[in-house]
Backbone atoms as SQL, in Angstrom:
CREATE TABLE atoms (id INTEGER PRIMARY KEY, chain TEXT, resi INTEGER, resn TEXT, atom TEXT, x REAL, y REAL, z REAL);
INSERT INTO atoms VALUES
  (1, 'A', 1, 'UNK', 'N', 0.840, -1.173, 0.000),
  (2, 'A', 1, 'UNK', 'CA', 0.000, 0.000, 0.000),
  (3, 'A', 1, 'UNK', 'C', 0.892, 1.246, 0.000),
  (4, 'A', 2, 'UNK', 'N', 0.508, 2.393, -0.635),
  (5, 'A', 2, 'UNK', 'CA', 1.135, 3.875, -0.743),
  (6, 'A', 2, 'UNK', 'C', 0.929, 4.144, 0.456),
  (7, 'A', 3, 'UNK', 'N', 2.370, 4.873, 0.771),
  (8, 'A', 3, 'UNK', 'CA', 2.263, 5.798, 2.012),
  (9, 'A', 3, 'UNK', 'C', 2.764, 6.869, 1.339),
  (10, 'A', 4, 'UNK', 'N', 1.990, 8.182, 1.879),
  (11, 'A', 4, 'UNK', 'CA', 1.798, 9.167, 1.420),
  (12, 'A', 4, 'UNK', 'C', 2.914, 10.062, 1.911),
  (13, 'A', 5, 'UNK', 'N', 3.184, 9.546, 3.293),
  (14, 'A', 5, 'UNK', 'CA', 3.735, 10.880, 3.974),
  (15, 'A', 5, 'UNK', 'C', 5.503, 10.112, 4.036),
  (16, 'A', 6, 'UNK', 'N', 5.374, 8.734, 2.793),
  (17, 'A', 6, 'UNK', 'CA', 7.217, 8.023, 3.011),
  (18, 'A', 6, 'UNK', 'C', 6.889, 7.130, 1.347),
  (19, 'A', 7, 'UNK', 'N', 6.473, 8.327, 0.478),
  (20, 'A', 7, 'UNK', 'CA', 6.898, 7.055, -0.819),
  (21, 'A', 7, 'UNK', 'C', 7.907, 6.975, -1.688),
  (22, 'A', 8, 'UNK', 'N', 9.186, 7.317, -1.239),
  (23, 'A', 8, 'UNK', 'CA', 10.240, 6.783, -1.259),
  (24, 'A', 8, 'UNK', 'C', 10.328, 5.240, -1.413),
  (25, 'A', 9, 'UNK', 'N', 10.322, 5.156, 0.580),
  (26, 'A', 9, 'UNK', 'CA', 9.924, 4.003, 0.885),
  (27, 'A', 9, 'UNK', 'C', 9.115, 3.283, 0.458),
  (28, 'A', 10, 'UNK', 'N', 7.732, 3.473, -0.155),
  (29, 'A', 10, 'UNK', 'CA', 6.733, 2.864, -0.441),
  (30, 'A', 10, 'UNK', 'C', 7.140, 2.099, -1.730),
  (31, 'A', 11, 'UNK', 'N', 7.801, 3.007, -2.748),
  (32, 'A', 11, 'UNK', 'CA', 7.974, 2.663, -3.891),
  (33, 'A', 11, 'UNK', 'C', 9.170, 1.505, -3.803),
  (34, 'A', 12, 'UNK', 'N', 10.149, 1.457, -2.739),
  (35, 'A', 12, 'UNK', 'CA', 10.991, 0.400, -2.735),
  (36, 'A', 12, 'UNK', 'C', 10.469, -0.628, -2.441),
  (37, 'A', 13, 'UNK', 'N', 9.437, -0.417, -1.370),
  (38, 'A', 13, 'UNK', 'CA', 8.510, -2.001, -0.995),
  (39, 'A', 13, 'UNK', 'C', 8.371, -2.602, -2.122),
  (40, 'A', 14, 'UNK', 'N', 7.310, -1.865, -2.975),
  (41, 'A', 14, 'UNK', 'CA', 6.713, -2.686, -4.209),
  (42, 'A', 14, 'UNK', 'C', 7.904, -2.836, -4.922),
  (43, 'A', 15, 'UNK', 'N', 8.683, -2.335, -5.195),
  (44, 'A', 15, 'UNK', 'CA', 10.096, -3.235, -6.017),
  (45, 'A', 15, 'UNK', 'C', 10.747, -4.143, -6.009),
  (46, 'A', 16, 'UNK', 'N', 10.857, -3.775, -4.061),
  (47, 'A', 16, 'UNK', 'CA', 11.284, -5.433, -3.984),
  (48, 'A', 16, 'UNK', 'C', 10.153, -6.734, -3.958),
  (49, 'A', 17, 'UNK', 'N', 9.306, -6.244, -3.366),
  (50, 'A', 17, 'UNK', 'CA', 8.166, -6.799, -3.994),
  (51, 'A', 17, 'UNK', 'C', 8.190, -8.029, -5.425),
  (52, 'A', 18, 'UNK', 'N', 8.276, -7.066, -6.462),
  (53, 'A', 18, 'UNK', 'CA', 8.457, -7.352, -7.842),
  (54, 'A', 18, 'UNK', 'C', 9.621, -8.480, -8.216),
  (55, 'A', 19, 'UNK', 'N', 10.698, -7.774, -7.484),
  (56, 'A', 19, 'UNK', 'CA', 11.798, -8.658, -7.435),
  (57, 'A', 19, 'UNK', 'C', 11.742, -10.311, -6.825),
  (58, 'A', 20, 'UNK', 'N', 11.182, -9.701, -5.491),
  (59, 'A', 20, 'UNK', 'CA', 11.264, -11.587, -5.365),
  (60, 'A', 20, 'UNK', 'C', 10.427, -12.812, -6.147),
  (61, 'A', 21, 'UNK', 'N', 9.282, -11.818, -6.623),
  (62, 'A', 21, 'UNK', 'CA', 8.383, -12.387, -7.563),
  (63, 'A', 21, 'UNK', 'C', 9.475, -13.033, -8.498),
  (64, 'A', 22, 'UNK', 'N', 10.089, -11.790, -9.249),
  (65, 'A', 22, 'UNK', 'CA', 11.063, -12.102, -10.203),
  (66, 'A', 22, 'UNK', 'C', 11.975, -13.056, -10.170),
  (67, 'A', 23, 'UNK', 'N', 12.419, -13.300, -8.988),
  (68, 'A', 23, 'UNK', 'CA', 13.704, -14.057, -8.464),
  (69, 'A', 23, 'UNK', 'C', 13.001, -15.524, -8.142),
  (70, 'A', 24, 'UNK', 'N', 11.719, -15.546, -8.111),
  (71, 'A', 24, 'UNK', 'CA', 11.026, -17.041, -7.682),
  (72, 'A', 24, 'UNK', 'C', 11.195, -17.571, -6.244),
  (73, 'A', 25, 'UNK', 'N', 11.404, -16.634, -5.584),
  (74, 'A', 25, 'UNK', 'CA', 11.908, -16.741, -4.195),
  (75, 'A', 25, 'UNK', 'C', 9.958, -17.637, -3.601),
  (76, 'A', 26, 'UNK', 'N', 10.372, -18.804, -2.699),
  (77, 'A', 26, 'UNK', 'CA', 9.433, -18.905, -2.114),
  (78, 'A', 26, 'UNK', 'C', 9.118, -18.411, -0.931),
  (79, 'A', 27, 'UNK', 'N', 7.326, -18.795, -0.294),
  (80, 'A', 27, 'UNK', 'CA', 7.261, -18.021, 1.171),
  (81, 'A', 27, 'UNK', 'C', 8.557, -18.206, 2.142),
  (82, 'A', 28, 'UNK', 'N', 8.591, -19.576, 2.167),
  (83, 'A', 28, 'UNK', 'CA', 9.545, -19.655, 3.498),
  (84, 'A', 28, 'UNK', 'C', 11.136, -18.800, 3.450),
  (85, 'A', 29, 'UNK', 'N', 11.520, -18.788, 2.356),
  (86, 'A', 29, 'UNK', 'CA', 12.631, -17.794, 2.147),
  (87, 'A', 29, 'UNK', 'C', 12.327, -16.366, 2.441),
  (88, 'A', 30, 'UNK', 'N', 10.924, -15.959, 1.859),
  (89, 'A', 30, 'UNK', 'CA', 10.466, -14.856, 2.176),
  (90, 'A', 30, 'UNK', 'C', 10.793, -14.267, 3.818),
  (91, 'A', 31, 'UNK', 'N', 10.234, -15.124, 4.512),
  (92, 'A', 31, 'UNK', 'CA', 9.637, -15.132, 5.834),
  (93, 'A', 31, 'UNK', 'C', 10.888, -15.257, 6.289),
  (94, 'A', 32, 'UNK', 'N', 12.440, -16.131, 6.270),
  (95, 'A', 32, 'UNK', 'CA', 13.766, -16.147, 7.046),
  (96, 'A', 32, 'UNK', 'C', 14.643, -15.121, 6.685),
  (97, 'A', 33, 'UNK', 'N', 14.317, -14.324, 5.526),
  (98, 'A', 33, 'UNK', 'CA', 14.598, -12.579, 5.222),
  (99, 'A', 33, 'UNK', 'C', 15.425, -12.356, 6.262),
  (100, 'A', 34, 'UNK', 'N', 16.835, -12.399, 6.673),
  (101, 'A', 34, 'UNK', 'CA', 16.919, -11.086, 7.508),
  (102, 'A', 34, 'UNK', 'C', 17.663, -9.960, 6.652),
  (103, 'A', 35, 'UNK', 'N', 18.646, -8.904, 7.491),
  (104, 'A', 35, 'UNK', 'CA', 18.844, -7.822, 6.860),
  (105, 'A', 35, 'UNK', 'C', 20.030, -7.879, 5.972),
  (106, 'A', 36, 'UNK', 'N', 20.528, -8.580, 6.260),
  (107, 'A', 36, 'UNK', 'CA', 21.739, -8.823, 4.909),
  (108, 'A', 36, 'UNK', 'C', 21.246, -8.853, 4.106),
  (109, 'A', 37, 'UNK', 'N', 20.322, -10.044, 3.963),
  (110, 'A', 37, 'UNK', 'CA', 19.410, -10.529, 2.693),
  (111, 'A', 37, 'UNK', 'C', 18.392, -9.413, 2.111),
  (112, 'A', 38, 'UNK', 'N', 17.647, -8.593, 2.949),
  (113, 'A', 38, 'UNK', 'CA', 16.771, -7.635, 2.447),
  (114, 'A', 38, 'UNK', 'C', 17.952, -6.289, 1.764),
  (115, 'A', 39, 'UNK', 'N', 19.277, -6.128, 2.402),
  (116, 'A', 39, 'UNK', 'CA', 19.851, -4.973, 2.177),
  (117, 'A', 39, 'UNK', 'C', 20.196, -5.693, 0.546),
  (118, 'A', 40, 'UNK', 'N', 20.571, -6.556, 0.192),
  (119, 'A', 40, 'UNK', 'CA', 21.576, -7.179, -0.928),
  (120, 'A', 40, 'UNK', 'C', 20.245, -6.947, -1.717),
  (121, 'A', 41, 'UNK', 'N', 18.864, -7.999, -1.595),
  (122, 'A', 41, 'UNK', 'CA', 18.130, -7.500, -2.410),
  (123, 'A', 41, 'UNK', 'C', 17.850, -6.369, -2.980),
  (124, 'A', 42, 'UNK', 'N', 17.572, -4.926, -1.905),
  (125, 'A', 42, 'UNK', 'CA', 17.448, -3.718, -2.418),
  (126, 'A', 42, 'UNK', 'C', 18.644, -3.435, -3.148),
  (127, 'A', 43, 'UNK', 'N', 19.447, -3.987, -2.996),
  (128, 'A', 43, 'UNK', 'CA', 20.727, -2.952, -3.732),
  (129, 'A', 43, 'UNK', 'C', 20.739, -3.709, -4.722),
  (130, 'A', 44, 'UNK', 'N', 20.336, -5.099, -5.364),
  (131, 'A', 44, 'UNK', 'CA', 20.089, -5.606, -6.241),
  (132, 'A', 44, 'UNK', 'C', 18.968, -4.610, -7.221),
  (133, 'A', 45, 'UNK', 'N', 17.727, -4.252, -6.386),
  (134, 'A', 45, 'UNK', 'CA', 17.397, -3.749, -7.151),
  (135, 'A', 45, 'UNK', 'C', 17.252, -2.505, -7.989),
  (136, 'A', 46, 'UNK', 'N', 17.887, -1.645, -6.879),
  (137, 'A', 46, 'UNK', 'CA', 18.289, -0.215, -6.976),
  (138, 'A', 46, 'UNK', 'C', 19.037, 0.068, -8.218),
  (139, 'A', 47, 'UNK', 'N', 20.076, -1.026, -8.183),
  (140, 'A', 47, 'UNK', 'CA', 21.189, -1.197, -9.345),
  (141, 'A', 47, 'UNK', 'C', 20.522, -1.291, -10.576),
  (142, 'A', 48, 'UNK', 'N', 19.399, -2.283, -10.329),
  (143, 'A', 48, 'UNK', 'CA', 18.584, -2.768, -11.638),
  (144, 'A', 48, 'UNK', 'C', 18.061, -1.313, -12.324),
  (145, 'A', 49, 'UNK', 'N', 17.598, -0.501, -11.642),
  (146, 'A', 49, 'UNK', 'CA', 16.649, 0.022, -11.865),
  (147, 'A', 49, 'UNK', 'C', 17.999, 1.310, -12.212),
  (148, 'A', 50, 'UNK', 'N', 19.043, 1.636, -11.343),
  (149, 'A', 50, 'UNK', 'CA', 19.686, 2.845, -11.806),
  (150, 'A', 50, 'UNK', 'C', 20.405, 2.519, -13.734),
  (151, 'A', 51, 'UNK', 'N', 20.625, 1.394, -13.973),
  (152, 'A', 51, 'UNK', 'CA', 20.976, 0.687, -14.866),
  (153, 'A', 51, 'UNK', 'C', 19.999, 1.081, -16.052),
  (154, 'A', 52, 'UNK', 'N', 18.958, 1.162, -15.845),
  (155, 'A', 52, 'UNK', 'CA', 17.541, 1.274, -16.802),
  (156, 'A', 52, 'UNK', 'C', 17.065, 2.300, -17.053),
  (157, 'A', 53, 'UNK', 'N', 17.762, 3.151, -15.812),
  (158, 'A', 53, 'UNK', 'CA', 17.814, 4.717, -15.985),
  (159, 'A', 53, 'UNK', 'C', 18.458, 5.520, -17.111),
  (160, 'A', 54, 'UNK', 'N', 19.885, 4.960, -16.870),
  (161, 'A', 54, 'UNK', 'CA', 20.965, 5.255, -17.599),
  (162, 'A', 54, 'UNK', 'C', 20.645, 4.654, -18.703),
  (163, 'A', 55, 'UNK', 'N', 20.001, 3.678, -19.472),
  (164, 'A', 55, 'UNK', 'CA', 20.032, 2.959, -20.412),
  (165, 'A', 55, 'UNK', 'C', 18.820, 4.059, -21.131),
  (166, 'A', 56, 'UNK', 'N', 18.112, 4.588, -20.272),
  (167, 'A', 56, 'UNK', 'CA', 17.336, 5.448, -21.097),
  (168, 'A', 56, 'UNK', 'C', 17.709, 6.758, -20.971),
  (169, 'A', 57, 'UNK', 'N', 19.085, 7.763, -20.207),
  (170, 'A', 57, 'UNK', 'CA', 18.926, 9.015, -20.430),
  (171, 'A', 57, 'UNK', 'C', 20.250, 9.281, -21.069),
  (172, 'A', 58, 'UNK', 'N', 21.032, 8.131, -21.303),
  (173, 'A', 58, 'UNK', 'CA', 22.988, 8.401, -22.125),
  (174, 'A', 58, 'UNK', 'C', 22.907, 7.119, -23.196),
  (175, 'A', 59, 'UNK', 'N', 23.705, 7.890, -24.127),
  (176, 'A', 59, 'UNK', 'CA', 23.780, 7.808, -25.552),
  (177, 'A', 59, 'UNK', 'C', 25.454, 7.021, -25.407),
  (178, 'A', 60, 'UNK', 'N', 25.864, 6.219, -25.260),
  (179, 'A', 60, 'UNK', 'CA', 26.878, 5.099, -24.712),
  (180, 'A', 60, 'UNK', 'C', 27.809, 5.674, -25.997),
  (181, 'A', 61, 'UNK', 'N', 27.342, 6.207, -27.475),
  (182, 'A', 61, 'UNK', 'CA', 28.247, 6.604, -28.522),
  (183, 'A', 61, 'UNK', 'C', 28.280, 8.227, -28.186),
  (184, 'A', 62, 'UNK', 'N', 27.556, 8.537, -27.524),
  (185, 'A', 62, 'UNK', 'CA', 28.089, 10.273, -27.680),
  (186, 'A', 62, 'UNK', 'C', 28.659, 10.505, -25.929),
  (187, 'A', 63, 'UNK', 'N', 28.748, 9.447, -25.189),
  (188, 'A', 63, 'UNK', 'CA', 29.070, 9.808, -23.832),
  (189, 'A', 63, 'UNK', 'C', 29.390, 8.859, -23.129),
  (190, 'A', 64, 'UNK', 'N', 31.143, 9.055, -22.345),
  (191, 'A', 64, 'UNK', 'CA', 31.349, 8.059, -21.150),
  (192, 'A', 64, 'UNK', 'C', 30.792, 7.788, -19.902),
  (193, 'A', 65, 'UNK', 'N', 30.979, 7.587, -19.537),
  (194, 'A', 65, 'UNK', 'CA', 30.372, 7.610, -18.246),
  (195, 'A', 65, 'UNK', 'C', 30.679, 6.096, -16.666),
  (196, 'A', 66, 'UNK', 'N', 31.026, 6.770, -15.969),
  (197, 'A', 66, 'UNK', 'CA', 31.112, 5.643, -14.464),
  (198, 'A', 66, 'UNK', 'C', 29.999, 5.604, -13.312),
  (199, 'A', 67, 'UNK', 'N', 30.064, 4.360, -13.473),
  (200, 'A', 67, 'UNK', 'CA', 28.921, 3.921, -11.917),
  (201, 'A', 67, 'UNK', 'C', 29.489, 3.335, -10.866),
  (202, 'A', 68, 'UNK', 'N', 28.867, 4.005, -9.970),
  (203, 'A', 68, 'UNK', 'CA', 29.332, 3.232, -8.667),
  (204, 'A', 68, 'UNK', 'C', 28.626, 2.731, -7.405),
  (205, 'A', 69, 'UNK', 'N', 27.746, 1.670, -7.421),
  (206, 'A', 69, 'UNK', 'CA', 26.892, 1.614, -6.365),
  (207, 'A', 69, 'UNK', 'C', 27.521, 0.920, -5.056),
  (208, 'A', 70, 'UNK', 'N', 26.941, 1.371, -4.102),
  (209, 'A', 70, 'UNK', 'CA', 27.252, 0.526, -2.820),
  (210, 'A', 70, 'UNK', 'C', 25.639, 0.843, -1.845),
  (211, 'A', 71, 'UNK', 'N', 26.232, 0.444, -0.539),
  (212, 'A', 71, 'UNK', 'CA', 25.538, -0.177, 0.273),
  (213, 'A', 71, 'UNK', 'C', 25.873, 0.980, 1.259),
  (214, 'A', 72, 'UNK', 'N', 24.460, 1.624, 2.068),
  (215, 'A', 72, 'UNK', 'CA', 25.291, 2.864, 3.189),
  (216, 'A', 72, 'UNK', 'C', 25.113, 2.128, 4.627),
  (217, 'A', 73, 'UNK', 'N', 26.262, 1.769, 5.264),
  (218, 'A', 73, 'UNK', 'CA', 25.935, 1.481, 6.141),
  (219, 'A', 73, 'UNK', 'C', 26.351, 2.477, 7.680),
  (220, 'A', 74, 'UNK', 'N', 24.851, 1.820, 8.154),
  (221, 'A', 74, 'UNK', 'CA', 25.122, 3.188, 9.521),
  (222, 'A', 74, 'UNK', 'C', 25.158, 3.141, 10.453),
  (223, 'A', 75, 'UNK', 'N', 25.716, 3.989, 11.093),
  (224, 'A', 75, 'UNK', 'CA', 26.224, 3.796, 12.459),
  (225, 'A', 75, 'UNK', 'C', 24.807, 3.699, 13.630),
  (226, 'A', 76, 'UNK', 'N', 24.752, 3.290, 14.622),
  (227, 'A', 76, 'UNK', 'CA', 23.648, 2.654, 15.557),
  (228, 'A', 76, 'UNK', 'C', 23.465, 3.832, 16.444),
  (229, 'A', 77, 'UNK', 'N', 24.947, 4.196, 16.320),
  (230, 'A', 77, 'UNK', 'CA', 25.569, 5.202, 17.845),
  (231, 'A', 77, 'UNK', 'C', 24.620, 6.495, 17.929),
  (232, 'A', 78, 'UNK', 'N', 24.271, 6.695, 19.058),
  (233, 'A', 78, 'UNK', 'CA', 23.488, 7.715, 19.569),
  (234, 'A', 78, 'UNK', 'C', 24.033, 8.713, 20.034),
  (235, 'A', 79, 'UNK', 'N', 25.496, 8.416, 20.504),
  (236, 'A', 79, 'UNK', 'CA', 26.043, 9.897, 20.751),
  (237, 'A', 79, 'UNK', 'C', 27.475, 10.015, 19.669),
  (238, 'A', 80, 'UNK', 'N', 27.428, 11.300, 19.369),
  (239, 'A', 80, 'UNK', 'CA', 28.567, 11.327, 18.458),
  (240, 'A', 80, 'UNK', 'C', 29.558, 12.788, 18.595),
  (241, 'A', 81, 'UNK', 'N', 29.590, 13.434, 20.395),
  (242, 'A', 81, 'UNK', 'CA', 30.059, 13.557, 20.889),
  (243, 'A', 81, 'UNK', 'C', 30.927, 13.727, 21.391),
  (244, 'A', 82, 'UNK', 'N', 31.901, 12.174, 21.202),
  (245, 'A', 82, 'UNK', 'CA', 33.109, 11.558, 22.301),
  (246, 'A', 82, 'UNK', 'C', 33.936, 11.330, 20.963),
  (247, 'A', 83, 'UNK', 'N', 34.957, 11.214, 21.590),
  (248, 'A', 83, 'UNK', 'CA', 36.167, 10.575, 20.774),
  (249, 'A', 83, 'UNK', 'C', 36.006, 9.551, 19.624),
  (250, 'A', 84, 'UNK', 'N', 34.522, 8.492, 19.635),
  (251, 'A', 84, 'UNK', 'CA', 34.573, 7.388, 19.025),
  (252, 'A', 84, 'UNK', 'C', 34.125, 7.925, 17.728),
  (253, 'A', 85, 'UNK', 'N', 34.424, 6.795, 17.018),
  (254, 'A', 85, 'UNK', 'CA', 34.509, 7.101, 15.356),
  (255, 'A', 85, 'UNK', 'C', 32.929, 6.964, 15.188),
  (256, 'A', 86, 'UNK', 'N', 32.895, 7.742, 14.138),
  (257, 'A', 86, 'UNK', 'CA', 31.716, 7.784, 13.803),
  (258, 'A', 86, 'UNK', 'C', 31.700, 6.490, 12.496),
  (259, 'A', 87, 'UNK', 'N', 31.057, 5.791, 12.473),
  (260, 'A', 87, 'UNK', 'CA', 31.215, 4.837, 11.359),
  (261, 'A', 87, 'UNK', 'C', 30.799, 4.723, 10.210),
  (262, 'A', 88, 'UNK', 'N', 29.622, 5.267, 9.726),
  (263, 'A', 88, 'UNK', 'CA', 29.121, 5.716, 8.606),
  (264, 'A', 88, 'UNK', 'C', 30.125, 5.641, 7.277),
  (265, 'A', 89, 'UNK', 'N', 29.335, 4.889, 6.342),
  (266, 'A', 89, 'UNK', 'CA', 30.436, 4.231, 5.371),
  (267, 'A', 89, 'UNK', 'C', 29.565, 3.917, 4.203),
  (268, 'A', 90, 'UNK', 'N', 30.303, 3.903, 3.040),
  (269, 'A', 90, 'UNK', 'CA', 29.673, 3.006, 2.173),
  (270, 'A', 90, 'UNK', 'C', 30.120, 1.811, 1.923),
  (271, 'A', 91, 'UNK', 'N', 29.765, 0.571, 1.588),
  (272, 'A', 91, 'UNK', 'CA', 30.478, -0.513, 0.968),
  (273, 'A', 91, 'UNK', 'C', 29.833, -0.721, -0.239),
  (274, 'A', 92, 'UNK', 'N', 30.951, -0.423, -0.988),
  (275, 'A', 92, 'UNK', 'CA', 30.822, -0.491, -3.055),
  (276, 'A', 92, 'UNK', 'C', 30.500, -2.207, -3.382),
  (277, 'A', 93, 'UNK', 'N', 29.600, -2.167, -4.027),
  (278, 'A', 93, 'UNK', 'CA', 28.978, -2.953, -4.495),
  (279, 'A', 93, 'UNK', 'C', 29.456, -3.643, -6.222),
  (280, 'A', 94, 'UNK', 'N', 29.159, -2.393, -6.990),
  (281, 'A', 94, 'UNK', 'CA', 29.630, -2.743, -8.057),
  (282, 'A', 94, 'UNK', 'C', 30.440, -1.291, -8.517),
  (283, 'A', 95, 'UNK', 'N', 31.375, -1.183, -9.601),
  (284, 'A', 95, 'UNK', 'CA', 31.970, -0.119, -9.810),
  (285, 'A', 95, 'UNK', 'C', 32.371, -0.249, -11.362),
  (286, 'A', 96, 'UNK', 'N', 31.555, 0.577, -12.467),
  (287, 'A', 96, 'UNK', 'CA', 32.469, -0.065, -13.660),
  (288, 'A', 96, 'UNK', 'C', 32.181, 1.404, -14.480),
  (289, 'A', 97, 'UNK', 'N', 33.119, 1.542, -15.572),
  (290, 'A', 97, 'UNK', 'CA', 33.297, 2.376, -16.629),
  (291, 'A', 97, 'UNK', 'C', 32.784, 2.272, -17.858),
  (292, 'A', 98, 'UNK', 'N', 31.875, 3.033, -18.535),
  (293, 'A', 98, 'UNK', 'CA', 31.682, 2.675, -19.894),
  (294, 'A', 98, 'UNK', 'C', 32.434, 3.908, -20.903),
  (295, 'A', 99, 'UNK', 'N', 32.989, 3.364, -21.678),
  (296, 'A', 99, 'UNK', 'CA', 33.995, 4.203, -22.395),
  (297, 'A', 99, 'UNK', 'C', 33.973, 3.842, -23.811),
  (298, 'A', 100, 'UNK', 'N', 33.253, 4.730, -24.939),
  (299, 'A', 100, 'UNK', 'CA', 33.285, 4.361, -26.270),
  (300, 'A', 100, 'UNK', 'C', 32.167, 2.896, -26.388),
  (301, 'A', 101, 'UNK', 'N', 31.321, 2.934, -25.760),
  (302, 'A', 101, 'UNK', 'CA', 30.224, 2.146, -25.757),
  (303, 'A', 101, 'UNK', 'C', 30.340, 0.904, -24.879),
  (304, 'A', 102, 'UNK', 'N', 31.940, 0.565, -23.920),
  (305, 'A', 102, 'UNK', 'CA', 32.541, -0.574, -23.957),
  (306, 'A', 102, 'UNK', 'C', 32.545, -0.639, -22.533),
  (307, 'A', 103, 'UNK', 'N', 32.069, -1.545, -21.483),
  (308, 'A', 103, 'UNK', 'CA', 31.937, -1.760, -20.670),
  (309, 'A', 103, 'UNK', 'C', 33.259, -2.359, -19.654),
  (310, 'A', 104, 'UNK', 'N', 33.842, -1.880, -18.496),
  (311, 'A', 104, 'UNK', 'CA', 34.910, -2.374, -17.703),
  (312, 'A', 104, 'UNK', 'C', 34.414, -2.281, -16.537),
  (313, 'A', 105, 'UNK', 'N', 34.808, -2.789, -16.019),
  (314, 'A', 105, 'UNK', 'CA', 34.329, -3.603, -14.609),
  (315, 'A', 105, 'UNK', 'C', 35.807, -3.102, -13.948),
  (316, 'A', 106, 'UNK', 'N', 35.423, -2.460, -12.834),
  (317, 'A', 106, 'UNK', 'CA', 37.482, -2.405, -11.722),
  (318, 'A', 106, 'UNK', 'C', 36.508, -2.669, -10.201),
  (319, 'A', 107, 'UNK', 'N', 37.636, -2.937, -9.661),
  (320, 'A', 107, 'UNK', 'CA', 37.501, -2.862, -8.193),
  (321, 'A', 107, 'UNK', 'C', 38.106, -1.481, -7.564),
  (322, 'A', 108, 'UNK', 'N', 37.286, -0.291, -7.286),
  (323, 'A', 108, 'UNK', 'CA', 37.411, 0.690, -7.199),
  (324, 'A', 108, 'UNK', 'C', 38.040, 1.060, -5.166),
  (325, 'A', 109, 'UNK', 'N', 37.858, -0.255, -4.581),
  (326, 'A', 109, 'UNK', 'CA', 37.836, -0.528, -3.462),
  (327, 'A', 109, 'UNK', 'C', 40.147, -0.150, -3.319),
  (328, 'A', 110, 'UNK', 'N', 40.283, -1.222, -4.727),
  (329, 'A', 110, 'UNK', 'CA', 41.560, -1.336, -4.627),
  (330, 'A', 110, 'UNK', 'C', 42.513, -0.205, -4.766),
  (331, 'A', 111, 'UNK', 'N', 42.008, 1.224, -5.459),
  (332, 'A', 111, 'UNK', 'CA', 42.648, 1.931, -6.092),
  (333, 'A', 111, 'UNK', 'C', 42.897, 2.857, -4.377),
  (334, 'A', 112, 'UNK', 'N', 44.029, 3.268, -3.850),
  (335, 'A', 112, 'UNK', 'CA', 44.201, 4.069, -2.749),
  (336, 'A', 112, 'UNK', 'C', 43.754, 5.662, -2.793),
  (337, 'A', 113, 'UNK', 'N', 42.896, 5.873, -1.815),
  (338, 'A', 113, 'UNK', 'CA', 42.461, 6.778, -1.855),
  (339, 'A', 113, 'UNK', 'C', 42.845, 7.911, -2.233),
  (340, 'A', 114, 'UNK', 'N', 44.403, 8.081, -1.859),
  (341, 'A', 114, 'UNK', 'CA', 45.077, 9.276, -2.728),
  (342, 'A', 114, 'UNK', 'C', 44.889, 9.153, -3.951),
  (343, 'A', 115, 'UNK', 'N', 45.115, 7.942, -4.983),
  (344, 'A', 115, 'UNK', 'CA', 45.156, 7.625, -5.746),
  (345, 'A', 115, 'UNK', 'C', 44.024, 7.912, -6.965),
  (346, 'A', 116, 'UNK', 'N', 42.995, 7.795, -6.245),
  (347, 'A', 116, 'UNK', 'CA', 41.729, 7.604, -6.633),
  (348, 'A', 116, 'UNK', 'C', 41.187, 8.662, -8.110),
  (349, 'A', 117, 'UNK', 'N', 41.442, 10.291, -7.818),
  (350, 'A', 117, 'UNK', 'CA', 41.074, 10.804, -8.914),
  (351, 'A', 117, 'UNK', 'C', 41.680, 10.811, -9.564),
  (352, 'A', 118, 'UNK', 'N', 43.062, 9.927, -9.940),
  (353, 'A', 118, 'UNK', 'CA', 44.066, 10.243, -11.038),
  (354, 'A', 118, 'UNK', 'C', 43.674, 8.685, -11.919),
  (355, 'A', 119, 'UNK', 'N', 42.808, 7.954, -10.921),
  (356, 'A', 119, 'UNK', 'CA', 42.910, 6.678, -11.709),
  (357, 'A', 119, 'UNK', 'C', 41.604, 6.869, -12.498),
  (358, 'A', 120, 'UNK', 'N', 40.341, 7.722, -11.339),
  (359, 'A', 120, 'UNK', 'CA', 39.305, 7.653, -12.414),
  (360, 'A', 120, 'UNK', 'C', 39.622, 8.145, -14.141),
  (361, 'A', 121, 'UNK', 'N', 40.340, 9.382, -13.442),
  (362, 'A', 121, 'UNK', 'CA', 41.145, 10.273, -15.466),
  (363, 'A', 121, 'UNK', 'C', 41.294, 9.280, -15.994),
  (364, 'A', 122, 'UNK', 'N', 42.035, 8.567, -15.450),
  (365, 'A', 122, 'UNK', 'CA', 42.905, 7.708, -16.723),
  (366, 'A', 122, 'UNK', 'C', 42.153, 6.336, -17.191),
  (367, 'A', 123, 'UNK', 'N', 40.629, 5.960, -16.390),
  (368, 'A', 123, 'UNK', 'CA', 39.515, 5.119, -16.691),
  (369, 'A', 123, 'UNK', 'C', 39.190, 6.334, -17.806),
  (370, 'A', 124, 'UNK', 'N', 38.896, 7.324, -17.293),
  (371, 'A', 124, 'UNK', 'CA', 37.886, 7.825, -18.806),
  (372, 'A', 124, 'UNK', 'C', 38.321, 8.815, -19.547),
  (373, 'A', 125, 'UNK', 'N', 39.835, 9.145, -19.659),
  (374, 'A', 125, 'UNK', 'CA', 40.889, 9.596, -20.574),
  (375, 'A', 125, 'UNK', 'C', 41.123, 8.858, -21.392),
  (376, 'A', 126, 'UNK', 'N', 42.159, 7.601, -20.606),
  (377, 'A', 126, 'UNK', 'CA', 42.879, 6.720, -21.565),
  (378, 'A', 126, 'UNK', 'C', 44.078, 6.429, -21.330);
C-alpha cells in the first residue's frame, strides 16, 4: 500500500516486492529474510533500476560515463560527541566504466584513496 507521507519508501517495498516475484523466491525464504538478505536484495534492485535509468537518459556513442553503487551502512551510535569514530560508510557494491560504448568492470575498493582521482582520469581519458 502507498504511504503518502514516506513514498520513497513505499515505492521500494513494491520493487522489492516485484523482485522476489522475479527471483522465484518462495514463502519460506520470504519469511527467514533477515537484513543482509533484504539490504543485498534492495541494492540488487536499486542497481537494476539505476541501470535502466541510464540505459534510457545516455547515448553510450556520444558519452562516457562511471557507476558506482554501494551499500550505506550506519552507524547505531546515539552519541557522536566523544572521541569514538563515527562509522558511517559506504560498501561499493559494483563499480564499472563505460567508455566508447565498452563496458569495464574495476575494483574501485583497490585503487588508494590518494590515488583515486588520477585513476578515475585515466579510466575515462585513456
Amino acid at each position: 500500500m502507498h504511504d503518502f507521507d514516506e513514498p520513497e519508501l513505499s515505492i521500494l517495498k513494491q520493487r522489492l516486492a516485484r523482485r522476489i516475484v522475479k527471483e522465484e523466491w518462495d514463502a519460506q525464504r520470504v519469511e527467514d529474510m533477515d537484513l543482509v538478505q533484504i539490504t543485498a536484495l534492495a541494492n540488487r534492485t536499486i542497481t537494476a533500476d539505476l541501470e535502466y535509468l541510464i540505459s534510457k537518459a545516455v547515448d553510450p556513442a556520444k558519452a562516457d560515463y562511471i557507476v558506482v553503487t554501494g551499500v550505506e551502512i550506519h552507524n547505531w551510535g546515539t552519541d557522536f560527541d566523544n572521541d569514538s569514530p563515527n562509522l558511517e560508510f559506504v560498501a561499493v557494491t559494483d563499480s564499472y566504466a563505460v567508455i566508447d560504448g565498452q563496458r569495464t568492470d574495476f575494483d574501485i575498493e583497490a585503487v588508494p584513496v590518494c590515488g583515486l582521482f588520477g585513476f578515475l582520469v585515466h579510466v575515462v581519458v585513456g
